[in-house]
C-alpha positions as CSV (number, residue, x, y, z in Angstrom):
1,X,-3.1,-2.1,-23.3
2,X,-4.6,-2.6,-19.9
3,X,-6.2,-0.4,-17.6
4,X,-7.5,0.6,-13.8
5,X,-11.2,1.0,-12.9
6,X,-11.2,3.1,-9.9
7,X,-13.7,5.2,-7.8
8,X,-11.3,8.6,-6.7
9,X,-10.6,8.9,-3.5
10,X,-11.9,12.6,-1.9
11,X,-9.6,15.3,-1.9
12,X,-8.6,17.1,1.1
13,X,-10.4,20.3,0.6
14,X,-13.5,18.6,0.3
15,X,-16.0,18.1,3.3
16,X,-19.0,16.4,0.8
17,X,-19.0,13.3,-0.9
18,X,-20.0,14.7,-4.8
19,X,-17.4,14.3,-6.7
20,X,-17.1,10.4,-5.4
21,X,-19.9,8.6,-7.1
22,X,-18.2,8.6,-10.5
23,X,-15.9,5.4,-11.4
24,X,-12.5,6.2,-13.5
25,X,-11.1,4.5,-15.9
26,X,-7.4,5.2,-16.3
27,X,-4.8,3.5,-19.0
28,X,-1.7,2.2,-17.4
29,X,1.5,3.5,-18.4
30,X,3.2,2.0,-21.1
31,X,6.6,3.8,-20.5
32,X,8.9,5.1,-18.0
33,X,8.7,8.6,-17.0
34,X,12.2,10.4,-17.7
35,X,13.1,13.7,-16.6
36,X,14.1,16.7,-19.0
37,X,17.7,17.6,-17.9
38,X,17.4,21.3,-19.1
39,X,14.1,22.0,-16.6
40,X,14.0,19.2,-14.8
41,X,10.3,18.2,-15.7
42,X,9.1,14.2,-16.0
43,X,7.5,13.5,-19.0
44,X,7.3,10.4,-21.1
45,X,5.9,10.0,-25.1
46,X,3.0,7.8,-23.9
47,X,-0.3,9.8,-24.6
48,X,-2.5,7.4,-23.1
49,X,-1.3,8.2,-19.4
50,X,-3.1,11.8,-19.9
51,X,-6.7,10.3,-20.3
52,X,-9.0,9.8,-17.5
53,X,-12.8,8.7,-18.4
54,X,-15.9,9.0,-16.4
55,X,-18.1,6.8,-16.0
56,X,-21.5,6.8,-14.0
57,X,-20.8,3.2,-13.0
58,X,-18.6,0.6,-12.4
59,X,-20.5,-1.5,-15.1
60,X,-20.3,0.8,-17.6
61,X,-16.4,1.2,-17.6
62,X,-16.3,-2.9,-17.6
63,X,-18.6,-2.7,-21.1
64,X,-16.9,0.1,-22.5
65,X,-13.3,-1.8,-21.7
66,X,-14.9,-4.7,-23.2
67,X,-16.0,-3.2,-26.1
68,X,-12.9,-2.2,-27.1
69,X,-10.8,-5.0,-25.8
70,X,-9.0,-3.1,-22.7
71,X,-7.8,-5.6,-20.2
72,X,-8.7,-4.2,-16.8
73,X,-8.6,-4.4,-13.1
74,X,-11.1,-3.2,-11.1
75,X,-10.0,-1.7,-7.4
76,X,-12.7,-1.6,-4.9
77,X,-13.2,0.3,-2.1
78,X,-13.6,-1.0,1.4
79,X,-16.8,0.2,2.6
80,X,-16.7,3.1,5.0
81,X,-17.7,2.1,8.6
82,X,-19.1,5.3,10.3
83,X,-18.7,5.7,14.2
84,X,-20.9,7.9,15.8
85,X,-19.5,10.0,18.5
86,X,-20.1,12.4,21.0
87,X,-18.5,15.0,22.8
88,X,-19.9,13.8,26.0
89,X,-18.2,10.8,25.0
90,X,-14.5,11.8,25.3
91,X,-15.8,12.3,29.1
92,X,-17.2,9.5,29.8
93,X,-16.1,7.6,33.0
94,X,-16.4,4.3,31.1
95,X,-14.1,5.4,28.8
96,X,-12.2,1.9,26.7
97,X,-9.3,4.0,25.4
98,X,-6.9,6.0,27.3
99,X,-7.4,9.5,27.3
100,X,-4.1,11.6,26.8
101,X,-3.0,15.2,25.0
């Protein structure tokens, strides 16, 4: 059993950064997806791809995978670089970029 530690990504219909600061820890699948001829719904018999845990930390997913012998990975995300603009800026006669519609 082995499993992702993650920090979710924000969804498109947020503007904040709330829901962020949590770190997931989700099981990877342990079988194929296969879909129901009859509705045409994917669904599989593994009941560990339907949990999701939150942690407050990264650290605290690592101890709790540890403490119950979960191999995981750990994906980090590249730090956000934040450029502050203007709207003076776009008319700037200095400009770097080419300016086009």
């Amino acid at each position: 059993m082995s499993a992702l530690i993650y920090q979710p990504d924000r969804n498109a219909m947020q503007s904040g950064r709330a829901k962020m600061k949590n770190w997931i820890l989700e099981f990877d699948p342990a079988q194929a997806r296969n879909i129901d001829p009859l509705t045409g719904w994917t669904g599989s018999g593994d009941m560990q791809a339907q949990v999701k845990m939150k942690f407050p930390s990264c650290q605290d997913a690592k101890r709790y995978a540890q403490r119950h012998g979960i191999d995981y990975a750990v994906i980090d995300k590249p730090d956000r670089v934040r450029q502050s603009k203007s709207y003076s800026d776009n008319f700037a006669t200095d400009r770097r970029q080419s300016w086009t519609h």
